[in-house]
N, C-alpha and C positions, 0 to 999 in steps of 0.2 A: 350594843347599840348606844350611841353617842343622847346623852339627855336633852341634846337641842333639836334631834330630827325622832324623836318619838309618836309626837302628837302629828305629823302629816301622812301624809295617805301617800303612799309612795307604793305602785305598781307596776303592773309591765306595760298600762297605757296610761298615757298621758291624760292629766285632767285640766277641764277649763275651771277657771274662778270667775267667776258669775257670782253679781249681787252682795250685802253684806257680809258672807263668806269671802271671795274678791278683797274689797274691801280689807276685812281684818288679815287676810294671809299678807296683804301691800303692805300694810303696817308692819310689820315685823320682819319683815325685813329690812338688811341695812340702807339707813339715810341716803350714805354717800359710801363711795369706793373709791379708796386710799390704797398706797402702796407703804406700807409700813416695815420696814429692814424687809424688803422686798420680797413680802408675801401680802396678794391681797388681802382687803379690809385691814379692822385694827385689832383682831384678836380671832382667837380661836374660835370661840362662840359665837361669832358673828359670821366667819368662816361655814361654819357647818348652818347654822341656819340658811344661808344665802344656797347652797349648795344642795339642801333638802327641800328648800324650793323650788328650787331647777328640776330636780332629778321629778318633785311631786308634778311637775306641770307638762315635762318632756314625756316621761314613762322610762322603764328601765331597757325595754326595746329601743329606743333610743339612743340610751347612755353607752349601750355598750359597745353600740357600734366608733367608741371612742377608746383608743389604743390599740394594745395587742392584746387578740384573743388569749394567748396563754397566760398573761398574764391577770389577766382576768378569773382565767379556770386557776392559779394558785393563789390569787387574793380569796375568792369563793373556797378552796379547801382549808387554808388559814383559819377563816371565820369559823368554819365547822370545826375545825380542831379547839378552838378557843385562845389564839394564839393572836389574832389582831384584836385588838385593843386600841381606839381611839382616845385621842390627849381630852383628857380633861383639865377645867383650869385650875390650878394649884388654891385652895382654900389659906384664906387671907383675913387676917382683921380688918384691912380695910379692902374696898371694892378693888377689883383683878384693874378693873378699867371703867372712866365715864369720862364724861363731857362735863364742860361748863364754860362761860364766860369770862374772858380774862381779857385789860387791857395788857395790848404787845408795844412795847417800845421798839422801833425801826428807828438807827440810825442813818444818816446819809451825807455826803460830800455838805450839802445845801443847808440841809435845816433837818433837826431828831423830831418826827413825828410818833404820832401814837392812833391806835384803834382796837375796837372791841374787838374779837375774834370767839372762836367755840375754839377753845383748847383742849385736847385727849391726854387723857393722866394713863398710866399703868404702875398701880402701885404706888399712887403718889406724886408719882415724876412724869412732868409733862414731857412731851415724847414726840407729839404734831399739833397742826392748829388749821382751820380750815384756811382754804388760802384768799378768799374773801371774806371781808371783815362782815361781824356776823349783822343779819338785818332786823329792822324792827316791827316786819309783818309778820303777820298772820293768816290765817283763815279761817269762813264764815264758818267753819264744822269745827274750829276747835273752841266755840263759846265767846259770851260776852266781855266773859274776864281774862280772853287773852292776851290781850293788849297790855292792861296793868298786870299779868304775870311775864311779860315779855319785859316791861320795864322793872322790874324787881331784879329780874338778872341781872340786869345790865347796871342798875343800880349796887349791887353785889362784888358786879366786877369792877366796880369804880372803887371801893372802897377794899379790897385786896391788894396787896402791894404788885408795883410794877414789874409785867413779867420782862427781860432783857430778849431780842429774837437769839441770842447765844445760847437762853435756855438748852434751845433746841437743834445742838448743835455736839456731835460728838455721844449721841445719844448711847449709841453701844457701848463706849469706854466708860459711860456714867454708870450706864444696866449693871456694867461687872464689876466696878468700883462698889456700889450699893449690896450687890451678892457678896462680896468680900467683907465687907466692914460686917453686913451681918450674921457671917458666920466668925468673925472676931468676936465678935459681940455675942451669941452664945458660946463660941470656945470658952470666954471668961466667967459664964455662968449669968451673963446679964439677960433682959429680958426684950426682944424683939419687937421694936414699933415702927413697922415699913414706913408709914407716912412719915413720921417723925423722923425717924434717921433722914430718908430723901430730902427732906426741907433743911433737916443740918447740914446734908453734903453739899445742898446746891448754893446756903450762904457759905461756905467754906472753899470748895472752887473758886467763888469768885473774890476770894479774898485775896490782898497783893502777900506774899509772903518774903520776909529775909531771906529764908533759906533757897530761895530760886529767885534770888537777886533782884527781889521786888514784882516777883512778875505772877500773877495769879496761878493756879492750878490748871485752870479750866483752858488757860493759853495751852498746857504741856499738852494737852490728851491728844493732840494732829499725828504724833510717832509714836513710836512702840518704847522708844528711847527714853521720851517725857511720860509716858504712863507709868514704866517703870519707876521713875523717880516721885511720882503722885502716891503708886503704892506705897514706896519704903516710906516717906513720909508720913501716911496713915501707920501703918506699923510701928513707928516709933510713938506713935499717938496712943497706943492701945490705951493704954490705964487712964486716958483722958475724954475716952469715945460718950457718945451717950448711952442711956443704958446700963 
């Protein structure tokens, strides 16, 4: 059993959410639903909470009326065997994934603007960003001092360097670029700081380099051609990596 769907009541009939009970199941589940390297939500834990809500509200008579029966009777023998096993998220120094406020630079034909947004990290490395810029209400239930904690962020994200929207861009060749430097990085016997690497790779991408004839990293990653050439370059970098 998955540590995110433990605590609901999940049977063969469905339950209503009525009252502060209601209330707190609403909370916790996810904000918003994103398509993230196209799986919904933006993580695994968010995944299964959203789905152990369903399953708690629908009933399991419900549920299974979705797919094929057999496959159904071999997932059900699996379990009993001890044979499925649901992903858990990998334990990290820093948080798997969160939110926070970040201004985005847009450029454009016309004029380079900027706006606040909720940006999504995994691991450090921002990855998505809400696609409206983020706003500065509130509501009567979340307290007097929401307001001055809603402007603290936004005061926060002003004062964090400007994120480029390229961030966000080639995100998978970055994921495996970061997986790579950090098992270079223990091959060598050095010591593993996801945040920290992520922020070195991402000013390092965007840097113009000689060796690819002035032209940054983060240009290469669109082929398989230019990623190769992004790794050999870290590679010849080893004894210079951080860490």
């Amino acid at each position: 059993m998955n540590d995110q769907t433990q605590d609901w009541d999940i049977g063969r009939q469905g339950r209503r959410w009525t009252g502060p009970e209601g209330l707190a199941k609403l909370e916790r589940l996810p904000g918003r639903l994103e398509l993230v390297q196209g799986k919904l939500c933006l993580d695994d834990a968010e995944r299964w909470t959203l789905l152990a809500g369903l399953m708690e509200n629908m009933g399991l008579d419900e549920v299974v009326q979705f797919g094929k029966l057999e496959d159904w009777q071999q997932a059900i023998a699996a379990r009993v065997e001890g044979a499925a096993k649901p992903p858990t998220p990998a334990a990290t120094d820093v948080p798997a994934s969160h939110w926070n406020c970040r201004v985005i630079e847009f450029p454009s034909d016309e004029e380079t603007w900027c706006a606040i947004h909720e940006v999504y990290y995994e691991h450090g490395t921002p990855v998505a960003y809400s696609s409206s810029p983020a706003a500065p209400g509130w509501t009567t239930d979340d307290g007097p001092e929401a307001g001055l904690d809603r402007l603290e962020k936004f005061r926060e994200a002003l004062r964090k360097p400007v994120l480029k929207v390229s961030a966000f861009e080639h995100v998978g060749a970055k994921a495996a670029l970061l997986d790579k430097l950090g098992q270079m990085i223990e091959d060598c016997g050095g010591v593993l700081d996801r945040a920290s690497l992520s922020a070195w790779l991402e000013a390092w991408l965007a840097e113009p380099l000689p060796e690819l004839n002035g032209a940054a990293p983060v240009q290469m990653l669109g082929s398989e051609e230019g990623r190769d050439q992004v790794e050999t370059l870290l590679e010849r970098m080893r004894g210079g990596l951080p860490g």
